[in-house]
N, CA, C, O and CB atoms as a CASP TS submission, in Angstrom:
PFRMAT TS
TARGET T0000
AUTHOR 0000-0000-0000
METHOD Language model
MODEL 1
PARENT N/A
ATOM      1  N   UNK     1      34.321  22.974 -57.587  1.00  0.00           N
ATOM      2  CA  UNK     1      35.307  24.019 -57.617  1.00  0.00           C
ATOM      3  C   UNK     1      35.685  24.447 -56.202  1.00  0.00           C
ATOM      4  O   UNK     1      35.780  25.610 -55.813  1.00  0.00           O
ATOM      5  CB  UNK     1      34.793  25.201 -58.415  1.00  0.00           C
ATOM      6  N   UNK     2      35.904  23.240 -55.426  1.00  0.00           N
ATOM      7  CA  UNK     2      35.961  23.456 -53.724  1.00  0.00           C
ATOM      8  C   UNK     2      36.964  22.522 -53.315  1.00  0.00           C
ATOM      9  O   UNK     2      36.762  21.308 -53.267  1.00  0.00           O
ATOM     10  CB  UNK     2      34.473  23.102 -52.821  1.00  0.00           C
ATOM     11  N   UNK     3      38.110  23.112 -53.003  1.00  0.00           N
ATOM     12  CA  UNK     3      39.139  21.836 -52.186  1.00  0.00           C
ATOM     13  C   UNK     3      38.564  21.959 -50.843  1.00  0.00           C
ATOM     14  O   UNK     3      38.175  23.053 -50.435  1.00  0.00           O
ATOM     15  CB  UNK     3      41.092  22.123 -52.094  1.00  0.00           C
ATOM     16  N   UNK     4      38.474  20.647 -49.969  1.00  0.00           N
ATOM     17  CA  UNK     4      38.129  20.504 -48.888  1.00  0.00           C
ATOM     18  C   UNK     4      39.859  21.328 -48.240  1.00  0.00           C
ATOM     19  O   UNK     4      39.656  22.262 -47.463  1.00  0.00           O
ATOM     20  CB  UNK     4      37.571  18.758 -48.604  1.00  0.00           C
ATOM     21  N   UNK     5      40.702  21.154 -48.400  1.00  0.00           N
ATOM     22  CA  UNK     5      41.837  21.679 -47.380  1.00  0.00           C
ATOM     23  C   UNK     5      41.878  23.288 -47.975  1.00  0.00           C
ATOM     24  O   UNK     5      41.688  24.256 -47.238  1.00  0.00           O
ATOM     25  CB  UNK     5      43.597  20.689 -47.531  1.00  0.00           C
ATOM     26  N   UNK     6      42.103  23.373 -49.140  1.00  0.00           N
ATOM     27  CA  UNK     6      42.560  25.096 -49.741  1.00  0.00           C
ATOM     28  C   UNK     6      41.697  26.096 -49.796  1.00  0.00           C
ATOM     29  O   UNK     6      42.038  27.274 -49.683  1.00  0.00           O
ATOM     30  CB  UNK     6      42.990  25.217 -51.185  1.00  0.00           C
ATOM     31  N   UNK     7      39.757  25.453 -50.087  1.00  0.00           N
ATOM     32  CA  UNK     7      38.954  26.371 -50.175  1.00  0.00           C
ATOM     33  C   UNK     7      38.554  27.038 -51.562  1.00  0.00           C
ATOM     34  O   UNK     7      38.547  26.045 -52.289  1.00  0.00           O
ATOM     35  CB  UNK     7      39.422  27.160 -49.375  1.00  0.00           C
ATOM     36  N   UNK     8      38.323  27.775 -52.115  1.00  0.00           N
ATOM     37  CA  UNK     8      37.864  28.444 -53.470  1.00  0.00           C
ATOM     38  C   UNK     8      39.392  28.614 -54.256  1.00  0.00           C
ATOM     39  O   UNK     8      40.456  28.531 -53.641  1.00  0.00           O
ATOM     40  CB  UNK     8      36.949  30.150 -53.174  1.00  0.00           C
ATOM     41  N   UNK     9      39.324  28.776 -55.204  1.00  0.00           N
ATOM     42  CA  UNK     9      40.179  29.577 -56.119  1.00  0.00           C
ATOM     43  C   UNK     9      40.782  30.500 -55.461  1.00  0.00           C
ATOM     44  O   UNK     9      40.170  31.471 -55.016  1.00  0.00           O
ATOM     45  CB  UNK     9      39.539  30.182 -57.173  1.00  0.00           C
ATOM     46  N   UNK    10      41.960  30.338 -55.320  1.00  0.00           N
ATOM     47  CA  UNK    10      42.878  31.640 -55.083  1.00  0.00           C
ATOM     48  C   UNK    10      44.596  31.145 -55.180  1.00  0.00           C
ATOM     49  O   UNK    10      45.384  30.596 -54.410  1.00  0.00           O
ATOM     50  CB  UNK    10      42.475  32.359 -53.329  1.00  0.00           C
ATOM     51  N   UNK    11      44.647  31.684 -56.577  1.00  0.00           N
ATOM     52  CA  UNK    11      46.058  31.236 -57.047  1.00  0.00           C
ATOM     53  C   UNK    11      47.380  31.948 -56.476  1.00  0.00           C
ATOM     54  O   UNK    11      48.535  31.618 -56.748  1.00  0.00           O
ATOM     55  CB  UNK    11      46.098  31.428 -58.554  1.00  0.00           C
ATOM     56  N   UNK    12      46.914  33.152 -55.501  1.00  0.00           N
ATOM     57  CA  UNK    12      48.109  33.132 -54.284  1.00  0.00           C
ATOM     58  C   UNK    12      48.338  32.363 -53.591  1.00  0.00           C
ATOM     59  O   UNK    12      49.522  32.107 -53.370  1.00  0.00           O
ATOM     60  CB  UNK    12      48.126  33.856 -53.434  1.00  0.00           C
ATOM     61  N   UNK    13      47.262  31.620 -52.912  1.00  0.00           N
ATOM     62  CA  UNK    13      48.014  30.701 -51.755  1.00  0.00           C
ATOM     63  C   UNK    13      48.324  29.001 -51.940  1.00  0.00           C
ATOM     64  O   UNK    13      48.756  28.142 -51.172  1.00  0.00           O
ATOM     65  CB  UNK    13      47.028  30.808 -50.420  1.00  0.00           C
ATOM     66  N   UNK    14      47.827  28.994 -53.505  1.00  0.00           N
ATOM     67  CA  UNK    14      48.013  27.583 -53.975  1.00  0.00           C
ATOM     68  C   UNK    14      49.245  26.810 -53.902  1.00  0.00           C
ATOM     69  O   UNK    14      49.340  25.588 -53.788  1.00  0.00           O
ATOM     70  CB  UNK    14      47.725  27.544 -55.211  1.00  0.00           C
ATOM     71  N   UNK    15      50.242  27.737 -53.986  1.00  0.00           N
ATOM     72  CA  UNK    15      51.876  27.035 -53.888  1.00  0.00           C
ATOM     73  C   UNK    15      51.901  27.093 -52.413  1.00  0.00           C
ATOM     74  O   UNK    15      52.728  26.295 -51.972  1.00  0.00           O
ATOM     75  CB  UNK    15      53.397  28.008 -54.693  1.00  0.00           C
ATOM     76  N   UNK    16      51.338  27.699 -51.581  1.00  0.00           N
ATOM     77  CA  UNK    16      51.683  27.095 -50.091  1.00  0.00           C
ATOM     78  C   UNK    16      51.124  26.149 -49.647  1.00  0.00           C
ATOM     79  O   UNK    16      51.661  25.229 -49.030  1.00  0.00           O
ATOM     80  CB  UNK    16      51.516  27.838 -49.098  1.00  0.00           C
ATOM     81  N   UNK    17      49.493  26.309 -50.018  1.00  0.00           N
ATOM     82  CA  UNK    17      48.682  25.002 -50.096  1.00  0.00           C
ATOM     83  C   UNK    17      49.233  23.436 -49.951  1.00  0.00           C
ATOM     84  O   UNK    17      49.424  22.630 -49.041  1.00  0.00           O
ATOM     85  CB  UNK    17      48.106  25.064 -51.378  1.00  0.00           C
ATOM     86  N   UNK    18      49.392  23.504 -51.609  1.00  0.00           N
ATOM     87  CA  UNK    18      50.151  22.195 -52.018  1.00  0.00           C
ATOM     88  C   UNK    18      51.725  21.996 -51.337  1.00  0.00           C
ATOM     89  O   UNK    18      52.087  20.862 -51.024  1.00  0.00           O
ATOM     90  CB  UNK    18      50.297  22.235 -53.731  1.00  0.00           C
ATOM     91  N   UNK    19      52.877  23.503 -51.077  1.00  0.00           N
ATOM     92  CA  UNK    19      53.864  22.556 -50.461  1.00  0.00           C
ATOM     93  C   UNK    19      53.372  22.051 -48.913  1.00  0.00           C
ATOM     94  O   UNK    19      53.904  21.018 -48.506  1.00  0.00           O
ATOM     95  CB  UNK    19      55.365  23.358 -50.387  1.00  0.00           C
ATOM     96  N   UNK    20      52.569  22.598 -48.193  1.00  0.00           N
ATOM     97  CA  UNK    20      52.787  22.596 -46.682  1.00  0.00           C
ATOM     98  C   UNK    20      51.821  21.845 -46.310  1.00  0.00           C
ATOM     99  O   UNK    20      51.864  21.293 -45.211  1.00  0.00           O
ATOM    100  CB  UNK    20      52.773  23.899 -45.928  1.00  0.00           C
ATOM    101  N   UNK    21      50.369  21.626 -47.486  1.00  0.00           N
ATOM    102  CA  UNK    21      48.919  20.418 -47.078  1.00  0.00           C
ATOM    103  C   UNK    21      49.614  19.117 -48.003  1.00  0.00           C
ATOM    104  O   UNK    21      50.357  18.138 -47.945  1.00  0.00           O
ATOM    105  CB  UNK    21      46.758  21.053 -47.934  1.00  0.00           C
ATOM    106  N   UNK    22      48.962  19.736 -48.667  1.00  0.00           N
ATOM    107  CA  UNK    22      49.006  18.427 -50.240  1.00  0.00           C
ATOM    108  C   UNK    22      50.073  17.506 -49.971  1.00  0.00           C
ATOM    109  O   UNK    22      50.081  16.553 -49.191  1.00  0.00           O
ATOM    110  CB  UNK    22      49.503  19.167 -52.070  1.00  0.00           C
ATOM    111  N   UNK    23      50.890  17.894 -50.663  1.00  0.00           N
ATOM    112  CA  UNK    23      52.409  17.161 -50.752  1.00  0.00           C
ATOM    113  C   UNK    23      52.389  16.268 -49.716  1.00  0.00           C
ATOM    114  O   UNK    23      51.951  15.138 -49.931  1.00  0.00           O
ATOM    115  CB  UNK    23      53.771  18.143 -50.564  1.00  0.00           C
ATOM    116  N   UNK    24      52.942  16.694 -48.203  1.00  0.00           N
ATOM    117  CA  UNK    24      52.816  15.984 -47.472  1.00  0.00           C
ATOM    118  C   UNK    24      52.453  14.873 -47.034  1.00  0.00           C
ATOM    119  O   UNK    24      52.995  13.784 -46.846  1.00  0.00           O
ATOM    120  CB  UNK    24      52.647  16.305 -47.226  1.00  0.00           C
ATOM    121  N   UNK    25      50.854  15.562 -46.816  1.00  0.00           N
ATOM    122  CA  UNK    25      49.773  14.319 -46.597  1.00  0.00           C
ATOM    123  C   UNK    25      49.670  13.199 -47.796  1.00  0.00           C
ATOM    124  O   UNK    25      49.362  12.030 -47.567  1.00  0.00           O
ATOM    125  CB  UNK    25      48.202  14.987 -46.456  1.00  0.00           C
ATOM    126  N   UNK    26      49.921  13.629 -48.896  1.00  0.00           N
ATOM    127  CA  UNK    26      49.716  12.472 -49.478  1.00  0.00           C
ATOM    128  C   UNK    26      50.618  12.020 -49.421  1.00  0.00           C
ATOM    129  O   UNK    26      50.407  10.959 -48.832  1.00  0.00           O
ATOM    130  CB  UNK    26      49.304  12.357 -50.502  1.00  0.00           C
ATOM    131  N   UNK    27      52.157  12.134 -49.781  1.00  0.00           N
ATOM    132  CA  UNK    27      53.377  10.953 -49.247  1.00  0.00           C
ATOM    133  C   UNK    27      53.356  10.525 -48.128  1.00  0.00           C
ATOM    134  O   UNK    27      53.846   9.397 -48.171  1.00  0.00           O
ATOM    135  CB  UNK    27      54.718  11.316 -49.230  1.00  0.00           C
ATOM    136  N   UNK    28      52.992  10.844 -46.880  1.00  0.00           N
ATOM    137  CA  UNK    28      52.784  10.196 -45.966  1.00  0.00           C
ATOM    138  C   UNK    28      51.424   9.145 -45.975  1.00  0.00           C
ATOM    139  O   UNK    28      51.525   7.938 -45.754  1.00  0.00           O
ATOM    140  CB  UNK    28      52.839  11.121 -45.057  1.00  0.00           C
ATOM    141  N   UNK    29      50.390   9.707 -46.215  1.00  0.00           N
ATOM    142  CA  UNK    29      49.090   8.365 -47.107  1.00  0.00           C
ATOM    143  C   UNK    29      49.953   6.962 -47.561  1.00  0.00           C
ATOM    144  O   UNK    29      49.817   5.879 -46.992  1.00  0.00           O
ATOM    145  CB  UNK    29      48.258   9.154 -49.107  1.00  0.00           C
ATOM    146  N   UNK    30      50.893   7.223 -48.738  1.00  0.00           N
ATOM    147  CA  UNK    30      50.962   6.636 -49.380  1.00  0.00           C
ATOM    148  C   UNK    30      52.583   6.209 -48.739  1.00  0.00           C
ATOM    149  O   UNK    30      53.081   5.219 -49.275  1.00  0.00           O
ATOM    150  CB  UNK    30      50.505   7.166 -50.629  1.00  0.00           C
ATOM    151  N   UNK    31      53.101   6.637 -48.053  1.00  0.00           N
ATOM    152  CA  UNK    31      54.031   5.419 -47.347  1.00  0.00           C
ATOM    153  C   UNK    31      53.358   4.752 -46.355  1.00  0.00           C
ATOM    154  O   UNK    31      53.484   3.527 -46.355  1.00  0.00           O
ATOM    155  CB  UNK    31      55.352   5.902 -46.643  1.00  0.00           C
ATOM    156  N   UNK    32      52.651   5.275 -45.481  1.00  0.00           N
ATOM    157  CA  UNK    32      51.732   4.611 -44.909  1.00  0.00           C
ATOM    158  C   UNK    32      51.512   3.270 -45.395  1.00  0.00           C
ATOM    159  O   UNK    32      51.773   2.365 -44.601  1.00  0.00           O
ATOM    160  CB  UNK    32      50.693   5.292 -44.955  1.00  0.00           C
ATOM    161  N   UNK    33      51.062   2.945 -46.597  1.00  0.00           N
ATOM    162  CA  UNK    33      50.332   1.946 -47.249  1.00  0.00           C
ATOM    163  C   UNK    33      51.524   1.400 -47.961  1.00  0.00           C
ATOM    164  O   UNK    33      51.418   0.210 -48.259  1.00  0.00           O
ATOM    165  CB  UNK    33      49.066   2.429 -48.161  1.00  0.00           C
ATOM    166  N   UNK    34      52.624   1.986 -48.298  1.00  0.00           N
ATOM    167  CA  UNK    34      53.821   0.977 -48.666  1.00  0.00           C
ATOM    168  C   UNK    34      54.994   1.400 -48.474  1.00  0.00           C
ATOM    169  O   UNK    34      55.761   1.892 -49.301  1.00  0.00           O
ATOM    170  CB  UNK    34      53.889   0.559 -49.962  1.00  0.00           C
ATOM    171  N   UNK    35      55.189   1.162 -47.080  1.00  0.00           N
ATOM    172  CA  UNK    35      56.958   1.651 -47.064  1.00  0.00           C
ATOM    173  C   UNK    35      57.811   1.414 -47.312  1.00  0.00           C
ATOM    174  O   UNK    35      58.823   1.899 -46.806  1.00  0.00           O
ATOM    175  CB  UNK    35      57.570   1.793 -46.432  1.00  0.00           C
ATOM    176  N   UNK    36      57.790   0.263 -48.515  1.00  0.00           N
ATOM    177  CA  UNK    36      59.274   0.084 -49.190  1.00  0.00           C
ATOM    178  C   UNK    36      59.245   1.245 -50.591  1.00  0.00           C
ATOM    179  O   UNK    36      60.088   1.381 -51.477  1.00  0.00           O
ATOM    180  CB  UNK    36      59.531  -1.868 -49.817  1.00  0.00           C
ATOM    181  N   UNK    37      58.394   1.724 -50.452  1.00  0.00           N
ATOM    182  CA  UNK    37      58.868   2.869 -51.641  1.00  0.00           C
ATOM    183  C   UNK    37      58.681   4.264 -50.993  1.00  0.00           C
ATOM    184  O   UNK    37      58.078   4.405 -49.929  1.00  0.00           O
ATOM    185  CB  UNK    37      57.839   2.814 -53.177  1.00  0.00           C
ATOM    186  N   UNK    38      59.270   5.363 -51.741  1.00  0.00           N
ATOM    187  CA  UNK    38      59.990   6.539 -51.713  1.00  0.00           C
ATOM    188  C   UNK    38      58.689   7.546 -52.414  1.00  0.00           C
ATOM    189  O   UNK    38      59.018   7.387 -53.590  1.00  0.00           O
ATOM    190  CB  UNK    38      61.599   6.389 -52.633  1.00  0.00           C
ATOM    191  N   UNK    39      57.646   8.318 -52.475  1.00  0.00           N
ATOM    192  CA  UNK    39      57.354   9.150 -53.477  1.00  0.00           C
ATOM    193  C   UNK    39      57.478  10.488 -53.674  1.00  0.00           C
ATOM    194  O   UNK    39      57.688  11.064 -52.606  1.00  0.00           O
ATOM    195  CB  UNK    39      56.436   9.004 -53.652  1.00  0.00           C
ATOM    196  N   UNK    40      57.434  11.185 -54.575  1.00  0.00           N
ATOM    197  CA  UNK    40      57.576  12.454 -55.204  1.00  0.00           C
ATOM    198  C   UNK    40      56.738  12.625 -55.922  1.00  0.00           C
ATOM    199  O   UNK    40      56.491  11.880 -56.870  1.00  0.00           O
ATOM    200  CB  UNK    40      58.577  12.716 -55.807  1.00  0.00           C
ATOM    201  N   UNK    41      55.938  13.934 -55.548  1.00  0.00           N
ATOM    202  CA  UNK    41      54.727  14.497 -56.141  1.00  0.00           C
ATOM    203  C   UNK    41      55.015  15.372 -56.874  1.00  0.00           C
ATOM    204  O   UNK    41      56.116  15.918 -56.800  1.00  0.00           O
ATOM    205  CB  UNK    41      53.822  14.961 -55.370  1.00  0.00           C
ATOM    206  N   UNK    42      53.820  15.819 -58.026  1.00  0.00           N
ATOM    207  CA  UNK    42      53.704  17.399 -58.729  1.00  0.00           C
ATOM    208  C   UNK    42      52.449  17.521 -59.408  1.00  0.00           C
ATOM    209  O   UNK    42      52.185  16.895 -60.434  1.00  0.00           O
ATOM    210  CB  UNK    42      54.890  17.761 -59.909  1.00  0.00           C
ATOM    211  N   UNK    43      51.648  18.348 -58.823  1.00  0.00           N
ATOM    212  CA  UNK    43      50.243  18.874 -59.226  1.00  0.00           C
ATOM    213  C   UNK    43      50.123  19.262 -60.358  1.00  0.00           C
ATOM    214  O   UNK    43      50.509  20.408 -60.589  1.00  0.00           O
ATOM    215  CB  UNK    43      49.767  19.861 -58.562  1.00  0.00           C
ATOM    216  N   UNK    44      49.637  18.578 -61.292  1.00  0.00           N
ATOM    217  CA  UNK    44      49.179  19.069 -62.638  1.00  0.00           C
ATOM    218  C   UNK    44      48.336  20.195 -62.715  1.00  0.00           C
ATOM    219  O   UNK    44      48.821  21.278 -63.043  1.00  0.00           O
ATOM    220  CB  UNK    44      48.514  18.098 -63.303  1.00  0.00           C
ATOM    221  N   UNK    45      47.268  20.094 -62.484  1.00  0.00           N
ATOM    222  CA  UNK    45      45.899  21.042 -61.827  1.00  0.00           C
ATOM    223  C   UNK    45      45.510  20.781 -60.640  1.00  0.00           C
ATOM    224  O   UNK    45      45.429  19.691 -60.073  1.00  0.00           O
ATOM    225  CB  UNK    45      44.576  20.924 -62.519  1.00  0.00           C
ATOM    226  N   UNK    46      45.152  22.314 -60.102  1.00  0.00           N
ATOM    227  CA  UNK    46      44.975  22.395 -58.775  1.00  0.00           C
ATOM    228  C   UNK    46      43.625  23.124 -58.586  1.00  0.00           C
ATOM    229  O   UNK    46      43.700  24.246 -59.087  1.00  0.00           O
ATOM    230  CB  UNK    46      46.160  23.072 -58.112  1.00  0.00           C
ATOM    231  N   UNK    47      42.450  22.883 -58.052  1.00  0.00           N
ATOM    232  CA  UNK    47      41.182  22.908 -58.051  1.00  0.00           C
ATOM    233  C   UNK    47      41.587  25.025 -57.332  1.00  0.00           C
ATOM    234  O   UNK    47      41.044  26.096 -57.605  1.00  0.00           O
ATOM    235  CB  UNK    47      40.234  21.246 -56.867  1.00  0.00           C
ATOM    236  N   UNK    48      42.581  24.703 -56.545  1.00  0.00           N
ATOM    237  CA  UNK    48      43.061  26.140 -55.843  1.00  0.00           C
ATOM    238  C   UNK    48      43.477  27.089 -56.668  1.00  0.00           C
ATOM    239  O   UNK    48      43.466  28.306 -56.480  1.00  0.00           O
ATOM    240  CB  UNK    48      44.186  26.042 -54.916  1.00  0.00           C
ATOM    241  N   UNK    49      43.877  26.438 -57.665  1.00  0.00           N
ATOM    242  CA  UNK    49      44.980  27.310 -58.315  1.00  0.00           C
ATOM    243  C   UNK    49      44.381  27.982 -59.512  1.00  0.00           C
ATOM    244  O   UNK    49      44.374  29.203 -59.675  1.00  0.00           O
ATOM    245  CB  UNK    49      46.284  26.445 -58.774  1.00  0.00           C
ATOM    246  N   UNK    50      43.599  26.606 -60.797  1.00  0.00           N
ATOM    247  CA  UNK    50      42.917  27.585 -61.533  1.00  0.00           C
ATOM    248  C   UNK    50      41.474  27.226 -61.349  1.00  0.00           C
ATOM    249  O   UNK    50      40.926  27.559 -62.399  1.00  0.00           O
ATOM    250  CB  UNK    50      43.358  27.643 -63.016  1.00  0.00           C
ATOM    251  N   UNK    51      40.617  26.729 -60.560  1.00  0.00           N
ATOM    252  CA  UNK    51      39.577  26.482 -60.951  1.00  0.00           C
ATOM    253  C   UNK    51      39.210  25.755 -61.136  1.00  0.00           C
ATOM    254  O   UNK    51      38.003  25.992 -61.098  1.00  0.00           O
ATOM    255  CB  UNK    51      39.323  26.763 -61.460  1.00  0.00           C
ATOM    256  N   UNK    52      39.431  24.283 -61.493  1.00  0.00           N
ATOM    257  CA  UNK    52      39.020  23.357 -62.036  1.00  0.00           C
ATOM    258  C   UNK    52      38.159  22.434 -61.132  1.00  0.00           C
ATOM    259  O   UNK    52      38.241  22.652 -59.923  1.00  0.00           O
ATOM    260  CB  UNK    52      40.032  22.841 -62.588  1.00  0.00           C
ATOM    261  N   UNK    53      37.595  21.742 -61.423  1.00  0.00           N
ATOM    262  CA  UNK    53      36.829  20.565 -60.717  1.00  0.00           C
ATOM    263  C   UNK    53      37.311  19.550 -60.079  1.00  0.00           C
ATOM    264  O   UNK    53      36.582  18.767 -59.471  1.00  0.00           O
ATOM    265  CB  UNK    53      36.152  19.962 -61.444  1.00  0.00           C
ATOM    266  N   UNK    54      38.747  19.421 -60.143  1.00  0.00           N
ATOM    267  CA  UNK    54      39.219  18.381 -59.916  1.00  0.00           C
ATOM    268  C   UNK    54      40.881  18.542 -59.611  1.00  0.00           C
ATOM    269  O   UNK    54      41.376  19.064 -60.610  1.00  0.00           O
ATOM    270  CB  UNK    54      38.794  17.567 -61.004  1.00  0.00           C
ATOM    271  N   UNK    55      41.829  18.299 -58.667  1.00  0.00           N
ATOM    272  CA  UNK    55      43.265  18.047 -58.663  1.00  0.00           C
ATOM    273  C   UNK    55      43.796  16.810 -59.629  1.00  0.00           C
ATOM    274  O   UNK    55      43.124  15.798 -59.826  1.00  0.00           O
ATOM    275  CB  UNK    55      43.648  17.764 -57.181  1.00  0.00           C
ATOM    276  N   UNK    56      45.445  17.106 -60.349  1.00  0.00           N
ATOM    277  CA  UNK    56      45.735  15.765 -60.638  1.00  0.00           C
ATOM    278  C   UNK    56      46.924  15.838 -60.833  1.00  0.00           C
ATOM    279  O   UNK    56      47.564  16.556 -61.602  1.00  0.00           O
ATOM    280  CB  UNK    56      45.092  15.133 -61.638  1.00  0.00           C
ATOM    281  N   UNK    57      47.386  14.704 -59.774  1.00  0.00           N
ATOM    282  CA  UNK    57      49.018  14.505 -59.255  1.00  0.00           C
ATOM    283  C   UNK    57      49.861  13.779 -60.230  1.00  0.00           C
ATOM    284  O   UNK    57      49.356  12.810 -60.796  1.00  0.00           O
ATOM    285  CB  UNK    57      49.155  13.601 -57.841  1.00  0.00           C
ATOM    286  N   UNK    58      51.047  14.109 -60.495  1.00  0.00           N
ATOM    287  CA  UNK    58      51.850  12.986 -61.091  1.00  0.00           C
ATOM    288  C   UNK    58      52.941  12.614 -59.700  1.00  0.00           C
ATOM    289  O   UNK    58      53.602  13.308 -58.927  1.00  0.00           O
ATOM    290  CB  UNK    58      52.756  13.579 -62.723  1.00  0.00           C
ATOM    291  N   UNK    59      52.723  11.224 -59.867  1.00  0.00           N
ATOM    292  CA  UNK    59      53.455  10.631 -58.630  1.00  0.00           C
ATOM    293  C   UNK    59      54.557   9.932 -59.686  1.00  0.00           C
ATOM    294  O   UNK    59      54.490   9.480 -60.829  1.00  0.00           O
ATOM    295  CB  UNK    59      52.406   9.427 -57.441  1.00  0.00           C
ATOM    296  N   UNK    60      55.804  10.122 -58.489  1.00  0.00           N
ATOM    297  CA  UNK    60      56.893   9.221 -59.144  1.00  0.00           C
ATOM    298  C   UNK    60      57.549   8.398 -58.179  1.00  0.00           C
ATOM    299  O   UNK    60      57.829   9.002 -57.144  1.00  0.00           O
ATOM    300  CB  UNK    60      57.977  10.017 -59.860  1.00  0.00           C
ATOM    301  N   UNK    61      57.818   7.405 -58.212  1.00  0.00           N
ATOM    302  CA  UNK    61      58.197   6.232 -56.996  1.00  0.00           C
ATOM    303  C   UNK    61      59.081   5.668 -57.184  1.00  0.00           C
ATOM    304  O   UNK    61      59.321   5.178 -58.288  1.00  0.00           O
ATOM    305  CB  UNK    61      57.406   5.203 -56.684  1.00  0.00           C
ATOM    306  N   UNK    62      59.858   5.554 -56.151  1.00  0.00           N
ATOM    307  CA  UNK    62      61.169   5.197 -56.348  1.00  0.00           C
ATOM    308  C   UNK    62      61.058   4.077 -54.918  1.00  0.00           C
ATOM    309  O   UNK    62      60.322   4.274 -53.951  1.00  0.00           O
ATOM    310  CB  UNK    62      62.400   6.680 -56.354  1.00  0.00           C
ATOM    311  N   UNK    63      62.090   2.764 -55.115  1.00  0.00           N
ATOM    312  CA  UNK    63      61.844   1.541 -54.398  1.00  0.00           C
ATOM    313  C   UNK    63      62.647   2.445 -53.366  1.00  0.00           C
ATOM    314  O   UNK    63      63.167   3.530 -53.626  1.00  0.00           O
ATOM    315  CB  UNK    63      62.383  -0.127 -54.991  1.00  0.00           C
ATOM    316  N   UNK    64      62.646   1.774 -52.126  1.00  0.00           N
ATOM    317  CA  UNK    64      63.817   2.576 -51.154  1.00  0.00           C
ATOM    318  C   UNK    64      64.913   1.373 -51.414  1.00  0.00           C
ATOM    319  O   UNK    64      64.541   0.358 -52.004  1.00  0.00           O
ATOM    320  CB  UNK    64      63.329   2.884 -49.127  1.00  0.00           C
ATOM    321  N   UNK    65      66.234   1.505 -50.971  1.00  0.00           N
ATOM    322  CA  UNK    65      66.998   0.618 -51.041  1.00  0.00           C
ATOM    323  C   UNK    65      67.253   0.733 -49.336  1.00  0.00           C
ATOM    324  O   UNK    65      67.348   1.821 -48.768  1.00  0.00           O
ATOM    325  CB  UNK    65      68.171   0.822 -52.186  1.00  0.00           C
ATOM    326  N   UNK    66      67.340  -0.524 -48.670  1.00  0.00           N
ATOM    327  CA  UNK    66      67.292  -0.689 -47.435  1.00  0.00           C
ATOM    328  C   UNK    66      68.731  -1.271 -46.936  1.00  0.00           C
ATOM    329  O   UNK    66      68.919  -1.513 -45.744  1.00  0.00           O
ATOM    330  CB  UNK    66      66.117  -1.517 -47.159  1.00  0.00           C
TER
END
């Protein structure tokens, strides 16, 4: 019940969390590792937000057209 970046439960700062840590870093992770695609994130559960044990992203990917 511990995000290494957000810290304990606290469902005020979870939407800044995820737009200004989360989000980010992981589309950049993950173009990193394939830059012919595009992604778009959205946090299902957020270990910050209610508690849970665990985060879980829905990623959506789109090819880039070059």
């Amino acid at each position: 019940k511990f995000c290494p970046i957000g810290g304990t439960s606290n469902p005020t700062n979870a939407k800044t969390i995820q737009d200004s840590i989360c989000f980010p870093y992981t589309r950049s992770f993950l173009t990193g590792l394939f830059p012919e695609f595009q992604f778009e994130t959205e946090i299902k559960e957020c270990i910050v937000d209610n508690s849970n044990s665990h985060c879980k992203y829905e990623l959506k990917v789109k090819k880039n057209s070059y």
